[in-house]
C-alpha positions as CSV (number, residue, x, y, z in Angstrom):
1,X,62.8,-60.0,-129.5
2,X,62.9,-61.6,-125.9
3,X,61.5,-58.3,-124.6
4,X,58.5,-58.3,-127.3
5,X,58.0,-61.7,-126.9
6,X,57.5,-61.4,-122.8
7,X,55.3,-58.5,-123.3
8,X,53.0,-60.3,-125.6
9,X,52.7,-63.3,-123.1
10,X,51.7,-60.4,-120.0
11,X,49.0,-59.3,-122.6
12,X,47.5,-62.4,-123.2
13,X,48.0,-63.8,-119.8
14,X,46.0,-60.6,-118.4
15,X,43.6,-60.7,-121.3
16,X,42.7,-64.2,-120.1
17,X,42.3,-63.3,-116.5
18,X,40.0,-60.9,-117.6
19,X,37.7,-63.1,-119.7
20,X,38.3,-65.7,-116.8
21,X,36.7,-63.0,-114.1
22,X,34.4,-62.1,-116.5
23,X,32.8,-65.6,-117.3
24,X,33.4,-66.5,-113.4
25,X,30.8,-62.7,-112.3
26,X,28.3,-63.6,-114.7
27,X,27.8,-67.3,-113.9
28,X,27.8,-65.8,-109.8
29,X,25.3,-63.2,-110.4
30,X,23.5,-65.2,-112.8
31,X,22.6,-67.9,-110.2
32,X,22.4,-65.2,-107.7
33,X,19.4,-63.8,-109.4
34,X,18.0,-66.9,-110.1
35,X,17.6,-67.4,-106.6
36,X,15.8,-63.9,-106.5
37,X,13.3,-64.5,-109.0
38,X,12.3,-67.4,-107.7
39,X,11.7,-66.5,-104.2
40,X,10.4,-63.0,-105.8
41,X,9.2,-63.5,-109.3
42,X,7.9,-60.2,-109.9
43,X,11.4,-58.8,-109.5
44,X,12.1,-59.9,-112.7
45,X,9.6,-58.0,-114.9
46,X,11.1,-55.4,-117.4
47,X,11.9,-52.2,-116.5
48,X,10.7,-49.2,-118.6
49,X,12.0,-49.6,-122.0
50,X,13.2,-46.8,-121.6
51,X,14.9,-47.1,-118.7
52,X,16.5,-50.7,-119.7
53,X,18.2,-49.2,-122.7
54,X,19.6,-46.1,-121.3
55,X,21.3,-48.5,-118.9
56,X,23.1,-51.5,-121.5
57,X,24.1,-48.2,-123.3
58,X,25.6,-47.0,-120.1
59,X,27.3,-50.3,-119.0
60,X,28.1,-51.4,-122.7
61,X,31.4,-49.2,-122.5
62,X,32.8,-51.5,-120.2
63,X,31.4,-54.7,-120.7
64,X,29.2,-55.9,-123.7
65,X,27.3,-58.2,-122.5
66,X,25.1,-56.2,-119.8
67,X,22.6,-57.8,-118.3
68,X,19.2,-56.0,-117.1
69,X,18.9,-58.7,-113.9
70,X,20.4,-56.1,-111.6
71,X,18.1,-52.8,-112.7
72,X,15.2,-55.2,-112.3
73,X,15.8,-56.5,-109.7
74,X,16.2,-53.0,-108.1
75,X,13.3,-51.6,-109.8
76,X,11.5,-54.4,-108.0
77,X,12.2,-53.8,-104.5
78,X,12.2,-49.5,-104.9
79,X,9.9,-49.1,-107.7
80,X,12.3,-46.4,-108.6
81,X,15.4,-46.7,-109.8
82,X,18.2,-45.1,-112.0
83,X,20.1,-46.1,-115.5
84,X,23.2,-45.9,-113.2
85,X,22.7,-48.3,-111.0
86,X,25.5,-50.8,-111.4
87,X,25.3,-54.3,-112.7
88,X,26.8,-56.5,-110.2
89,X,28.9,-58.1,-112.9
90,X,30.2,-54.9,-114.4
91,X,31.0,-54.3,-110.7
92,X,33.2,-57.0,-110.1
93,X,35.1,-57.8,-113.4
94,X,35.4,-54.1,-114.7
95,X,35.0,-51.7,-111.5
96,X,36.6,-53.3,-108.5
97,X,39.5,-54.5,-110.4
98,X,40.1,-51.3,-111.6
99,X,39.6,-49.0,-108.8
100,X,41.1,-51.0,-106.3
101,X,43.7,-52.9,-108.1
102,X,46.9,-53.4,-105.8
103,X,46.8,-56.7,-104.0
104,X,48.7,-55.6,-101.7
105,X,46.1,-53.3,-100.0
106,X,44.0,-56.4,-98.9
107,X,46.9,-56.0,-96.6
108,X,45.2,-52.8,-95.0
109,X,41.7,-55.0,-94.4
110,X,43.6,-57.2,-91.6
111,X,41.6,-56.3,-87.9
112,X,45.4,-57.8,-86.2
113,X,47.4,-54.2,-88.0
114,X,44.3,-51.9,-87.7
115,X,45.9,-49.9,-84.8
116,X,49.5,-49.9,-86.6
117,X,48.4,-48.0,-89.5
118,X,44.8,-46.5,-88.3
119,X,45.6,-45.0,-84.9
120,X,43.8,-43.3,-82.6
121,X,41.3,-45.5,-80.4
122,X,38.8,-45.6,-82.6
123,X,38.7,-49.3,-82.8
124,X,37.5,-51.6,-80.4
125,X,40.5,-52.7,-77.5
126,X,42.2,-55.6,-78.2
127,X,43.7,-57.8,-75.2
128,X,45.6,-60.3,-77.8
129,X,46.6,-60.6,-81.2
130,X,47.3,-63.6,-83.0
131,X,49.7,-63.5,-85.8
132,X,50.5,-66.3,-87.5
133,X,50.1,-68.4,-84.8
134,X,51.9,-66.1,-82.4
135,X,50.7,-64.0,-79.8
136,X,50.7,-60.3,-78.8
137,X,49.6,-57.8,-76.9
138,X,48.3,-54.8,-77.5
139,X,50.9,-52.7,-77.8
140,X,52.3,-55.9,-80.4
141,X,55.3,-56.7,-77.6
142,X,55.5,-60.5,-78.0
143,X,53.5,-63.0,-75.3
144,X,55.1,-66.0,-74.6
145,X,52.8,-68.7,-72.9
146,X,53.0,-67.6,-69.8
147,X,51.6,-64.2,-70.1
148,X,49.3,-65.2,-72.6
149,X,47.9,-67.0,-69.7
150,X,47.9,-63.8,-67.8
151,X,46.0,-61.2,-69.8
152,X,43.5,-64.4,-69.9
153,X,42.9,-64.3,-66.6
154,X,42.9,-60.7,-65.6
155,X,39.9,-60.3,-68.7
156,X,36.3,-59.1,-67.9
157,X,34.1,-61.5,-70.0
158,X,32.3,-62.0,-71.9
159,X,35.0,-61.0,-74.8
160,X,34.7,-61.0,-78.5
161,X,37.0,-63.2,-80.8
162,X,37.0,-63.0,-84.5
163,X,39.1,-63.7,-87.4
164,X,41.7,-61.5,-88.4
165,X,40.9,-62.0,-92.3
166,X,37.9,-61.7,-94.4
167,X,35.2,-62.7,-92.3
168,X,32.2,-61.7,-93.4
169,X,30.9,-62.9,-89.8
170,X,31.9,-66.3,-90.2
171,X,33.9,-67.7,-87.2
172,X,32.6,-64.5,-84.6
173,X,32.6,-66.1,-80.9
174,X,31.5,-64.4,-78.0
175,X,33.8,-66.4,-75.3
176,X,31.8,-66.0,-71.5
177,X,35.0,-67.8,-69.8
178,X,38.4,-68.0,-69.8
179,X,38.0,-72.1,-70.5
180,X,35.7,-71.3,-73.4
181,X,38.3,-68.5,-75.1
182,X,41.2,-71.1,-74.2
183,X,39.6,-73.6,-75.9
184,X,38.8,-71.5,-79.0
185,X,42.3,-70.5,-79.0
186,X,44.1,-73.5,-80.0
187,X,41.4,-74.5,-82.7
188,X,42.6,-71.4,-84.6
189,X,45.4,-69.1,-85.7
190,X,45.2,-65.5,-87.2
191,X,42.6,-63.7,-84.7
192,X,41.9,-60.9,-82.5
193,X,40.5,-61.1,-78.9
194,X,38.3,-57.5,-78.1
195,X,36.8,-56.1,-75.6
196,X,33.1,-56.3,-76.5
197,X,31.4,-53.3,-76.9
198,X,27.8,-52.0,-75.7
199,X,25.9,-50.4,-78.5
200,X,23.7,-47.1,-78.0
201,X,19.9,-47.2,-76.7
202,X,19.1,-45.7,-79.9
203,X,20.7,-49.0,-82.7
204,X,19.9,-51.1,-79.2
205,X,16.4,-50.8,-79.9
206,X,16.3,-52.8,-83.4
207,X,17.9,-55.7,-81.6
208,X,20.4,-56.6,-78.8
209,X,22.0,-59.7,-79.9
210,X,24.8,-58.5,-81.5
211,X,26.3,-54.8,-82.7
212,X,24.0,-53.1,-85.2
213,X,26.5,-51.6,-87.4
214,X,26.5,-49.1,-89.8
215,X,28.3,-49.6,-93.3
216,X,30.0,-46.4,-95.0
217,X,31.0,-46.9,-98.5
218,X,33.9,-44.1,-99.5
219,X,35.2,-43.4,-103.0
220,X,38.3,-40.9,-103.5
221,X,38.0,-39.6,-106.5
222,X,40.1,-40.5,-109.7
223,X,40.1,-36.8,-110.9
224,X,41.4,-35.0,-107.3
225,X,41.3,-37.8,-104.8
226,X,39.3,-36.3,-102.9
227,X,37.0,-38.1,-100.3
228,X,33.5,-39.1,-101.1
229,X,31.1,-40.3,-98.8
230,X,29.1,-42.6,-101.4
231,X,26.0,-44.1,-99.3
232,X,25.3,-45.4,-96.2
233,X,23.5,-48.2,-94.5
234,X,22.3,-49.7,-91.1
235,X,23.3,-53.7,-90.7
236,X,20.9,-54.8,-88.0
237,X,20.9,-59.1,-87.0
238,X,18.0,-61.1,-87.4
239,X,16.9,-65.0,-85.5
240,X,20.8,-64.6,-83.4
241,X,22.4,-63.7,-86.2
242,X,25.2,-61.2,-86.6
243,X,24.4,-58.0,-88.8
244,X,26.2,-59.6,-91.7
245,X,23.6,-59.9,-94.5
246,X,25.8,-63.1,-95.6
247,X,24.7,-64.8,-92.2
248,X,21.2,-63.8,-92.4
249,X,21.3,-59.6,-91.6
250,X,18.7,-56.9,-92.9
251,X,20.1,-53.9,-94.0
252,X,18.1,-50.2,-93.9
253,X,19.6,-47.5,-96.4
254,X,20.4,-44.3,-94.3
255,X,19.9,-41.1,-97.0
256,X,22.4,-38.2,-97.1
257,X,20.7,-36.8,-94.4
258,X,20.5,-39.3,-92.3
259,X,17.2,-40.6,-92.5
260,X,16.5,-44.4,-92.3
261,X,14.9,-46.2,-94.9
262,X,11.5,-47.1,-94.0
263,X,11.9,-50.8,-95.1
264,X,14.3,-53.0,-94.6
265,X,16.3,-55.9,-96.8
266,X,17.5,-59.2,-96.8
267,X,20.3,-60.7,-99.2
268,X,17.5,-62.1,-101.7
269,X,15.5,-58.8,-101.7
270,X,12.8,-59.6,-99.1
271,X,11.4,-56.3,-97.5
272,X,10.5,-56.2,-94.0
273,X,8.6,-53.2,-92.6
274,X,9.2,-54.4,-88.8
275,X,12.3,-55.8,-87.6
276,X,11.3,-59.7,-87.7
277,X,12.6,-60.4,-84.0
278,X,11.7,-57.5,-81.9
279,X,8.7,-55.9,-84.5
280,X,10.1,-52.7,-84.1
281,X,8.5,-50.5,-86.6
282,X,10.9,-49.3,-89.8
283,X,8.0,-46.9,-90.9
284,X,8.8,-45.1,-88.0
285,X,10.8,-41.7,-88.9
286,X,14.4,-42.3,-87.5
287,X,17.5,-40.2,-88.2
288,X,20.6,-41.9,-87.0
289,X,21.8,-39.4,-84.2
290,X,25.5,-37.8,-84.7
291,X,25.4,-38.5,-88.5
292,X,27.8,-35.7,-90.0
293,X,29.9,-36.6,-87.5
294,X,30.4,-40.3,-88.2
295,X,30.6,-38.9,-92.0
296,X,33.4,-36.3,-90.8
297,X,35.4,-39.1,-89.3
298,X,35.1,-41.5,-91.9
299,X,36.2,-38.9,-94.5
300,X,39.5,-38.8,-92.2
301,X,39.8,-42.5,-91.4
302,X,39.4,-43.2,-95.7
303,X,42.3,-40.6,-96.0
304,X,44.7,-42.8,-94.6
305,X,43.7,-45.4,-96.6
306,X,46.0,-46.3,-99.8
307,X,46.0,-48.0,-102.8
308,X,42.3,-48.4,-102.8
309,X,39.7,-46.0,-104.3
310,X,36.4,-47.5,-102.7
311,X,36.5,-48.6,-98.9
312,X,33.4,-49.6,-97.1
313,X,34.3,-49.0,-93.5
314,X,31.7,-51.0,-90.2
315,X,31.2,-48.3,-87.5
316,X,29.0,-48.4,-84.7
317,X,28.1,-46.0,-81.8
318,X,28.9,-47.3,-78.5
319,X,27.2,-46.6,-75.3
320,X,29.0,-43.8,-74.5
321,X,27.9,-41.9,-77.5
322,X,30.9,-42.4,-79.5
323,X,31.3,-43.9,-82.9
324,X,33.8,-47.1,-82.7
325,X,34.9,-48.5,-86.1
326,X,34.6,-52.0,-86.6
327,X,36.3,-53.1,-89.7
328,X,37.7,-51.4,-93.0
329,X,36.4,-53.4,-95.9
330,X,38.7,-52.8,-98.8
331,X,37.7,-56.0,-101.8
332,X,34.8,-57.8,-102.5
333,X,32.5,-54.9,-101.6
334,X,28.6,-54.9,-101.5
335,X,27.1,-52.6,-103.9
336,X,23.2,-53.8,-103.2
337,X,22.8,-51.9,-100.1
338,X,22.3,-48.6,-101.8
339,X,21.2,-49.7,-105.1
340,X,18.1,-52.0,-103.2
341,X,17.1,-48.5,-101.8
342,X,16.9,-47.9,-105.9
343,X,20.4,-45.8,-105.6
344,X,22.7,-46.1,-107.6
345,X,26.1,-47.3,-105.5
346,X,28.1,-44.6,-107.2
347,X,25.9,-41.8,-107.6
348,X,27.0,-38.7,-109.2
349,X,30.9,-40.1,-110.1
350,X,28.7,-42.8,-112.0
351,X,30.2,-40.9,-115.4
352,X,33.6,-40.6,-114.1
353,X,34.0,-44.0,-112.4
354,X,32.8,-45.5,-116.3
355,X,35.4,-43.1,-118.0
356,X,38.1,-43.7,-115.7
357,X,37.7,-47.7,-116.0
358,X,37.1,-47.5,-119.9
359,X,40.8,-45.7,-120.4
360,X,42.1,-48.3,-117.8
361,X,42.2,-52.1,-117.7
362,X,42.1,-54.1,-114.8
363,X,44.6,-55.8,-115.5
364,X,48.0,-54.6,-116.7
């Protein structure tokens, strides 16, 4: 009876979370695309009626209350667009959850372990790690102090410093002295000090304020887990800002073959057809050099990835022509970046991802 009794309570206690993450999406999204429509009202006229029904059938087997803001608003910037493009809601209350649903694996999205379980100099060099408030080198030999004071010192600045969890940007500092990084230091705990790379001519060109980065979004599949290269996009900064869209990005979507978009977005679907700082011209016909390579070795990189399903992994080329990654994105994703190009995020594993999720519950 004790048994019955506790299993009952796990159901209705995940049953709640679910209707809790569920009321929480659509009330995000909701004043999300409010903020849309009003800086772009003609996002919000109706799709095809065609179109709009073939999607709330599609979404309806997970969630029943589909709403048509996302396809619209999609429709809007593209003027194409698919039945599978995802609602952002759907996304995040019965996708994510589902897909990637170990907490644990937020574990594998900390920059201060990336070389622990990611190896292979693919990411930038770190001088220190901060772990909890205590340091370490690279090789993760504890730094007392003293020697703290010493890899300081023997630095080539400027150096980048960024938090070791969930960034999105926020907190990035670009140190140009050993008094500026010391006095960043003891304002914060849980960080990385890098080296700071030098991007290629050719992602130099859009802007040189910060690293141009692009974002590859991975799915391994739930029927053979095998390794998916979903979509890609370039992240390019705007008025000093990082390439983050949160802190004021554009973002270009890269097709399959490596050709760039030939307009660019912010986060509240504005379209630019010249970079706004530099007016470099996005109509122009760019491929992204070296581009089934970077797909080769993020295929690799997302095989040693666990307990998650979709990664989006930050990789940029470096000076010397060879593709660095930046960060391994493993919650929270951004779906927009394809489906703004009028693709839908999970292309053709749309029918499998919606099966796998109907015969699973997020929450369990």
């Amino acid at each position: 009876m004790n048994e019955k009794l506790q299993q009952m309570g796990a159901r209705l206690k995940n049953t709640l979370k679910h209707w809790r993450i569920r009321q929480l999406s659509r009330a995000d999204w909701r004043s999300r695309h409010r903020k849309v429509f009003s800086l772009h009202p003609e996002y919000s006229r109706p799709c095809p009626p065609a179109l709009e029904a073939e999607h709330v059938a599609l979404w309806r087997q997970l969630r029943p209350d589909v709403s048509r803001e996302t396809l619209r608003v999609c429709y809007g910037i593209a003027g194409h667009t698919s039945p599978q493009i995802v609602p952002e809601e759907v996304f995040v209350s019965e996708i994510e959850p589902v897909l990637n649903r170990y907490d644990i694996c937020r574990f594998l999205g900390n920059k201060n372990f990336y070389d622990r379980w990611l190896p292979g100099g693919r990411f930038p060099e770190v001088l220190l790690h901060n772990i909890d408030g205590e340091f370490y080198d690279r090789e993760y030999h504890v730094l007392d102090p003293t020697r703290v004071g010493a890899v300081i010192d023997g630095a080539d600045f400027p150096l980048v410093m960024k938090p070791s969890m969930g960034s999105g940007g926020r907190g990035v500092l670009f140190p140009e002295s050993r008094e500026a990084l010391r006095a960043a230091m003891v304002r914060q705990t849980n960080f990385v000090v890098q080296r700071k790379l030098r991007q290629h001519e050719f992602f130099r060109r859009f802007q040189d304020h910060g690293l141009n980065t692009m974002r590859v979004n991975t799915y391994k599949s739930v029927t053979n887990n095998e390794i998916h290269i979903l979509n890609t996009a370039l992240r390019m900064g705007r008025a000093g800002s990082l390439d983050n869209e949160t802190q004021g990005g554009i973002v270009r979507f890269v097709r399959a073959d490596g050709a760039l978009n030939r307009y660019a977005v912010d986060k509240y679907g504005a379209k630019y057809s010249r970079h706004p700082d530099t007016g470099f011209d996005f109509e122009a016909h760019d491929v992204v050099p070296r581009f089934e390579e970077l797909k080769g070795l993020v295929r690799e990189m997302a095989q040693q990835v666990y307990l998650a399903r979709v990664v989006g992994f930050d990789v940029c080329l470096d000076a010397e022509g060879r593709w660095r990654f930046i960060e391994v994105n493993i919650n929270g994703h951004t779906i927009r970046f394809a489906q703004y190009a009028g693709e839908p995020f999970f292309g053709p594993f749309t029918d499998e991802v919606i099966r796998y999720c109907r015969e699973n519950p997020p929450f369990r």
